[in-house]
ROVO-92912 format. One record per residue: residue number from 1; residue in one letter; chain; x, y, z of N, C-alpha, C, O in turn. Coordinates in nm, 3 decimals. Layout:
N
{node NUM,"A","A",{X,Y,Z},{X,Y,Z},{X,Y,Z},{X,Y,Z}}
...
This chain:
107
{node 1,"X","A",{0.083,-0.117,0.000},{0.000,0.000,0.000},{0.089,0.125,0.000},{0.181,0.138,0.081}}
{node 2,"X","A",{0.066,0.195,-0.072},{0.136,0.303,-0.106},{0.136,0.408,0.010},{0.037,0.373,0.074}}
{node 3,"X","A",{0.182,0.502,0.067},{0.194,0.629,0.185},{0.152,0.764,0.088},{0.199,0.815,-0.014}}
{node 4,"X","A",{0.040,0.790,0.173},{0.064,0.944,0.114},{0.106,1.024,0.217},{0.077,1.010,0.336}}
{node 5,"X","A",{0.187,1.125,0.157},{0.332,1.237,0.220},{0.140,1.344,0.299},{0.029,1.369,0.251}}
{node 6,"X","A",{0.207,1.370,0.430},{0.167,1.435,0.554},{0.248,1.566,0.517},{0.371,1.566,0.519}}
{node 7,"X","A",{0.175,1.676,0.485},{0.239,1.841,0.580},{0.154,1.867,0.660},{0.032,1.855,0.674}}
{node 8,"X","A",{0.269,1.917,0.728},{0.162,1.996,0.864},{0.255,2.115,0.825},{0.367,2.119,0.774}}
{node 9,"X","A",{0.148,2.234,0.878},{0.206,2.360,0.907},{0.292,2.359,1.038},{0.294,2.295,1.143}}
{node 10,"X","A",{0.363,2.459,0.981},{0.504,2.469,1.100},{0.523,2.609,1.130},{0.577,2.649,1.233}}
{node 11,"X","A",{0.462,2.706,1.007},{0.503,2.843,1.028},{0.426,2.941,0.939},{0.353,2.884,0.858}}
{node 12,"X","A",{0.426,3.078,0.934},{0.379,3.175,0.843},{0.497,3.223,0.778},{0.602,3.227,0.843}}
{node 13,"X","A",{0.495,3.248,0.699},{0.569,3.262,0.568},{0.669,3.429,0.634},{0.789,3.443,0.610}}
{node 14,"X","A",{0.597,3.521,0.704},{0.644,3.605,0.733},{0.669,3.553,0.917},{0.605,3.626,0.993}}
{node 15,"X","A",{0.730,3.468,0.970},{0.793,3.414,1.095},{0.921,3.388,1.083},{1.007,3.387,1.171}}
{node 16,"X","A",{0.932,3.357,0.919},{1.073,3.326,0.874},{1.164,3.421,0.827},{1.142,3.450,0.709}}
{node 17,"X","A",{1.278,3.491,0.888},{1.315,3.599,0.815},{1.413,3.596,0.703},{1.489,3.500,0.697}}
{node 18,"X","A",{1.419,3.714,0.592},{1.471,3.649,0.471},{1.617,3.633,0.537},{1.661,3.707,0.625}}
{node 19,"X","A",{1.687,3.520,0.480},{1.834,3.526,0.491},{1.862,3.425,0.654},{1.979,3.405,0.685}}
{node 20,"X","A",{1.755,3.372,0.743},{1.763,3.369,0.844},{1.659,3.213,0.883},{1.574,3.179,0.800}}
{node 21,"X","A",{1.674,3.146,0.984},{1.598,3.074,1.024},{1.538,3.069,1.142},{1.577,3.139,1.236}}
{node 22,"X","A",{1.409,2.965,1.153},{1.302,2.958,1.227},{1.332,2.773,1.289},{1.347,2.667,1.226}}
{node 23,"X","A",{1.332,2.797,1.398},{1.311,2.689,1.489},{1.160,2.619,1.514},{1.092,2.676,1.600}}
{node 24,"X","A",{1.093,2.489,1.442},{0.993,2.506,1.527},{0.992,2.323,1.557},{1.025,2.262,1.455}}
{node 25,"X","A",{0.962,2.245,1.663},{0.934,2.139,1.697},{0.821,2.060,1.647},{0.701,2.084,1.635}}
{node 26,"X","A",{0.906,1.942,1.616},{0.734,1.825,1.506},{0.752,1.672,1.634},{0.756,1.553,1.602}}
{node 27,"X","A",{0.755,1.695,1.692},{0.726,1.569,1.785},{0.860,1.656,1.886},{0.863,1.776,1.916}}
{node 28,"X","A",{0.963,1.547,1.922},{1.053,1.595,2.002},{1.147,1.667,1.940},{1.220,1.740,2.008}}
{node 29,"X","A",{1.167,1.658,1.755},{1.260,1.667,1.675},{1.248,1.840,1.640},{1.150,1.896,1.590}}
{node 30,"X","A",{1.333,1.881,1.668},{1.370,2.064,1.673},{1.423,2.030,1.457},{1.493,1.949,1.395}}
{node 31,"X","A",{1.354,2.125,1.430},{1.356,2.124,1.281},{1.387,2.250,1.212},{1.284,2.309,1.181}}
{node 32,"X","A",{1.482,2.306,1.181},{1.503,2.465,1.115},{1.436,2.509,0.975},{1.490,2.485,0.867}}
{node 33,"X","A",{1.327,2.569,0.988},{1.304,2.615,0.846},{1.438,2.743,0.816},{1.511,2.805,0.894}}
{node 34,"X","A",{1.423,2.741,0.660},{1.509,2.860,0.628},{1.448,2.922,0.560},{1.343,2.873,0.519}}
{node 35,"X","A",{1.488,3.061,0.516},{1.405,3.160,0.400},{1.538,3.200,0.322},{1.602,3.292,0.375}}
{node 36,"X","A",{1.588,3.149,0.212},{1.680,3.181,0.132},{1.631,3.264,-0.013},{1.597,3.200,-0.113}}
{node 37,"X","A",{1.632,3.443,-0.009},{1.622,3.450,-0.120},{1.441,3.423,-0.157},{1.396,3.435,-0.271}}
{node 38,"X","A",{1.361,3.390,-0.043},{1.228,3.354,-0.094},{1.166,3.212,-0.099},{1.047,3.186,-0.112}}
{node 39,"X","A",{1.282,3.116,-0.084},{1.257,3.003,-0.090},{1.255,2.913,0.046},{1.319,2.952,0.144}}
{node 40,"X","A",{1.202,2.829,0.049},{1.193,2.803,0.179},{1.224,2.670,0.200},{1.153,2.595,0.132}}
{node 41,"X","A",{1.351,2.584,0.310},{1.427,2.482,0.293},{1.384,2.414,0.463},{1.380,2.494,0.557}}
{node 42,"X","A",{1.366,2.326,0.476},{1.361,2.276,0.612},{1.506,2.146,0.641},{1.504,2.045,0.571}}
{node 43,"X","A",{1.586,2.159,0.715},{1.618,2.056,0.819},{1.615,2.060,0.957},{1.562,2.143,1.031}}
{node 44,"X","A",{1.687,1.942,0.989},{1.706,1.895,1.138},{1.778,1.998,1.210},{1.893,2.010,1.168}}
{node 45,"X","A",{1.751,2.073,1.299},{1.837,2.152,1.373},{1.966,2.154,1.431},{2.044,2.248,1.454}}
{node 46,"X","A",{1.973,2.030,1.450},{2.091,1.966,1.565},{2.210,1.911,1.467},{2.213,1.809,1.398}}
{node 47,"X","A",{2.325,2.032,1.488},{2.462,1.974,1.383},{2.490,1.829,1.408},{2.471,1.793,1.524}}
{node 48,"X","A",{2.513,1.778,1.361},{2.554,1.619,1.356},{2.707,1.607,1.416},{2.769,1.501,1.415}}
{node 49,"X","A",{2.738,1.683,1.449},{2.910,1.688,1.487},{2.830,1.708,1.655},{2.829,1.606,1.723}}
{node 50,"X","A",{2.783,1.803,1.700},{2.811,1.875,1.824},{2.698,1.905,1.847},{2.634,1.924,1.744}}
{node 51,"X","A",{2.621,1.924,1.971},{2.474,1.954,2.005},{2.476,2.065,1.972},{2.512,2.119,2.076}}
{node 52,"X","A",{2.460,2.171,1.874},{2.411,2.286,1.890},{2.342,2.298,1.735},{2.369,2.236,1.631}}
{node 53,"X","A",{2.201,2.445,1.773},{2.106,2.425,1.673},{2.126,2.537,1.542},{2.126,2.660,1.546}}
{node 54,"X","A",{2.142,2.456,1.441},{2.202,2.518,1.303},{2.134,2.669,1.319},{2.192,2.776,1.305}}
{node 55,"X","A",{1.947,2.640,1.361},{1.918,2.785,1.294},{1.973,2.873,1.385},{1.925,2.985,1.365}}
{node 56,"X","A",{2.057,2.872,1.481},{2.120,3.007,1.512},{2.274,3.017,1.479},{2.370,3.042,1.552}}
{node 57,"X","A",{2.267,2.993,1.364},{2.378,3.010,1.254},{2.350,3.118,1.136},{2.273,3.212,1.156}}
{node 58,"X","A",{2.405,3.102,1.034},{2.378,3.169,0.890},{2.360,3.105,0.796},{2.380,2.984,0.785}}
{node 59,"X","A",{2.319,3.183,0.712},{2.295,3.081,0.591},{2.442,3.179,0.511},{2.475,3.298,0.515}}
{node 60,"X","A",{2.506,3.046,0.438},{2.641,3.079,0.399},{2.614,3.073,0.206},{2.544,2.981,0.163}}
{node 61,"X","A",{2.655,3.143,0.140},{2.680,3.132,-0.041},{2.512,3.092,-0.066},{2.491,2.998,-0.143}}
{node 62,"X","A",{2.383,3.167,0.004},{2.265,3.115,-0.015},{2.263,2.994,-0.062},{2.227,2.985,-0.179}}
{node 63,"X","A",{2.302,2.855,0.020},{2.309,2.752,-0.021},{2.329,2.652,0.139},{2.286,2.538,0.149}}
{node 64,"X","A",{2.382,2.704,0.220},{2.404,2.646,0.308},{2.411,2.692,0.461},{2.456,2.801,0.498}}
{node 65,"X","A",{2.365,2.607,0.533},{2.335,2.651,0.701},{2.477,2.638,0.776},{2.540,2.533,0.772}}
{node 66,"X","A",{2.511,2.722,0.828},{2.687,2.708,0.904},{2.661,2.722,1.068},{2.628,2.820,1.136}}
{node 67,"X","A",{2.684,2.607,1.097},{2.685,2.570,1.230},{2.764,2.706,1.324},{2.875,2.753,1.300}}
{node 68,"X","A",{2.633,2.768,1.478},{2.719,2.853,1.535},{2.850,2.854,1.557},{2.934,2.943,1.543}}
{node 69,"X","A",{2.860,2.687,1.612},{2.977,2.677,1.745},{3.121,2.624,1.635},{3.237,2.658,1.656}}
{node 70,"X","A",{3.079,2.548,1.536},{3.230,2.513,1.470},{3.280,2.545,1.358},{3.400,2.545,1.329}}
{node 71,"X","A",{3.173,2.579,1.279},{3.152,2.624,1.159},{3.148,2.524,1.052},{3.179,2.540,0.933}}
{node 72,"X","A",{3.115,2.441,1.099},{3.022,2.299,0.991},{2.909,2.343,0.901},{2.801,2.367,0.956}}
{node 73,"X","A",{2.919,2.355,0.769},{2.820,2.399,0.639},{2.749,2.258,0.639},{2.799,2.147,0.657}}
{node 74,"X","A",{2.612,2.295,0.612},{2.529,2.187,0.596},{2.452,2.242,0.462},{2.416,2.360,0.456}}
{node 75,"X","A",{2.427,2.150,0.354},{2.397,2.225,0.188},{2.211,2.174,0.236},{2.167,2.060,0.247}}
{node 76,"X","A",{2.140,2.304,0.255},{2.015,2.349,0.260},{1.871,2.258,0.139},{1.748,2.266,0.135}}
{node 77,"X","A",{1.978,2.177,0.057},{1.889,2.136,-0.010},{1.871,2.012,-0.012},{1.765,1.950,-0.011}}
{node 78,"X","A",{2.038,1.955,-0.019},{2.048,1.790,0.022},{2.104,1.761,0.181},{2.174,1.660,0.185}}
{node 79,"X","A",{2.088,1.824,0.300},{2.153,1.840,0.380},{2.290,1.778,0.456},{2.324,1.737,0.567}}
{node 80,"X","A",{2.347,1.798,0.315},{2.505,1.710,0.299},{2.579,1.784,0.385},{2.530,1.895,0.408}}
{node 81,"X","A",{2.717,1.750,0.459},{2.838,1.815,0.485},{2.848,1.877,0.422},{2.777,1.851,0.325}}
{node 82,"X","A",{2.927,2.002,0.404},{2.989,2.077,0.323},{3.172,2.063,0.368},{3.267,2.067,0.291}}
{node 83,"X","A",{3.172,2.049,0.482},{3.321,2.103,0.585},{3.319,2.055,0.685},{3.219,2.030,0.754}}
{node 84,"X","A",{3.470,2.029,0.716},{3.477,2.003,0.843},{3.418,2.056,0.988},{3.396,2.176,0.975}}
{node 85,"X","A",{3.393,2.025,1.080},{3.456,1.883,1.156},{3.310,1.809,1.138},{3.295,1.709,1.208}}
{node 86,"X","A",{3.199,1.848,1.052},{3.078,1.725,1.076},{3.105,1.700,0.900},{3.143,1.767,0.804}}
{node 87,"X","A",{3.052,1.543,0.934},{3.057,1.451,0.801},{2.944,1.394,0.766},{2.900,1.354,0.658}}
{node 88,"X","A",{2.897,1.398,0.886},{2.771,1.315,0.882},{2.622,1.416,0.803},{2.628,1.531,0.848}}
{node 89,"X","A",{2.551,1.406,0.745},{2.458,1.492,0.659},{2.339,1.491,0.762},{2.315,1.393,0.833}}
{node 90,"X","A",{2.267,1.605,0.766},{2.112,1.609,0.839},{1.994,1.603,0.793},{1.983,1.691,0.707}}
{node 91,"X","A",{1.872,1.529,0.808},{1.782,1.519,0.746},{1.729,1.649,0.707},{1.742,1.750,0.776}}
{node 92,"X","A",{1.650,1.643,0.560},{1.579,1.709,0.490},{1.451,1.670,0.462},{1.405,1.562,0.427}}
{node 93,"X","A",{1.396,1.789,0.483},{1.227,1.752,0.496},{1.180,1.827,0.339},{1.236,1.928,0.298}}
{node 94,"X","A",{1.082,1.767,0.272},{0.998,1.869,0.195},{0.947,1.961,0.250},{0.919,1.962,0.370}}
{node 95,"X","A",{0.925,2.063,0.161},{0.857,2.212,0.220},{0.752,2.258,0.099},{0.764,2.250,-0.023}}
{node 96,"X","A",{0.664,2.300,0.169},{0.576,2.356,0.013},{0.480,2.476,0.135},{0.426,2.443,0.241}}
{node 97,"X","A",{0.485,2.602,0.079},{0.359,2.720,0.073},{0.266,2.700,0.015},{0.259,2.682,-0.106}}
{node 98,"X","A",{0.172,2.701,0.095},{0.002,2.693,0.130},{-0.045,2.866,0.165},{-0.058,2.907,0.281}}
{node 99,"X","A",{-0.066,2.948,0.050},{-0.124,3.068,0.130},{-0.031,3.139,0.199},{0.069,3.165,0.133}}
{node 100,"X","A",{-0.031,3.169,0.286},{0.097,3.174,0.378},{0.159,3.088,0.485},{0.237,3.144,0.563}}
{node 101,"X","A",{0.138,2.973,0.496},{0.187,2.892,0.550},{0.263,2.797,0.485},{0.250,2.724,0.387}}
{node 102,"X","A",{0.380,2.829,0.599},{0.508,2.686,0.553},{0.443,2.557,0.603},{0.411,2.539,0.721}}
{node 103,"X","A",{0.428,2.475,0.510},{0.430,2.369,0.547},{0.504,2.256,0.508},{0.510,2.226,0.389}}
{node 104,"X","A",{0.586,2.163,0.634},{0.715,2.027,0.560},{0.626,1.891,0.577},{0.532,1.871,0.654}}
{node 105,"X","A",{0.676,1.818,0.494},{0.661,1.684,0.473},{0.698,1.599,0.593},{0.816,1.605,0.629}}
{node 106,"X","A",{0.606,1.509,0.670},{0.630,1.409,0.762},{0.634,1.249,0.720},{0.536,1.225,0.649}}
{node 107,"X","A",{0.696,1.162,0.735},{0.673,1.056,0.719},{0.686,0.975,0.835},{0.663,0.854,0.830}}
């Protein structure tokens, strides 16, 4: 039997600031939306190297989230490494605008 893909709203389109991210929780899992440029990217908050939460980082070459504490790039679309010291990649959620609401993909 096939799954059909779940959004839930997570945010208003103007919660997210351009260039900047939004923290919001989908069960226990802390999830960063981003606003790059207009577009809107969701991952996992939590750098994969070190407990701390990407969205109070930057978004680096509008392409990527750079960890506060070490400066680990995470690529906003496939949430690959970019740089050292994390290797490990963070989940990526779908995102799609509804009106004004962000809403990501759950499975």
């Amino acid at each position: 039997m096939e799954h059909m893909a779940e959004y839930i709203t997570v945010a208003r389109v103007g919660d997210i600031p351009l260039g900047g991210a939004l923290q919001v929780e989908v069960g226990d899992n802390p999830i960063s939306i981003w606003n790059v440029k207009g577009a809107f990217y969701a991952i996992d908050d939590t750098c994969t190297h070190e407990e701390a939460y990407l969205s109070e980082g930057e978004v680096i070459d509008d392409c990527c989230a750079m960890c506060p504490l070490h400066g680990s790039e995470f690529d906003l679309a496939t949430g690959a490494a970019r740089c050292l010291p994390a290797t490990e990649p963070v989940r990526t959620y779908p995102v799609r605008v509804e009106g004004d609401e962000v809403q990501i993909e759950i499975s």
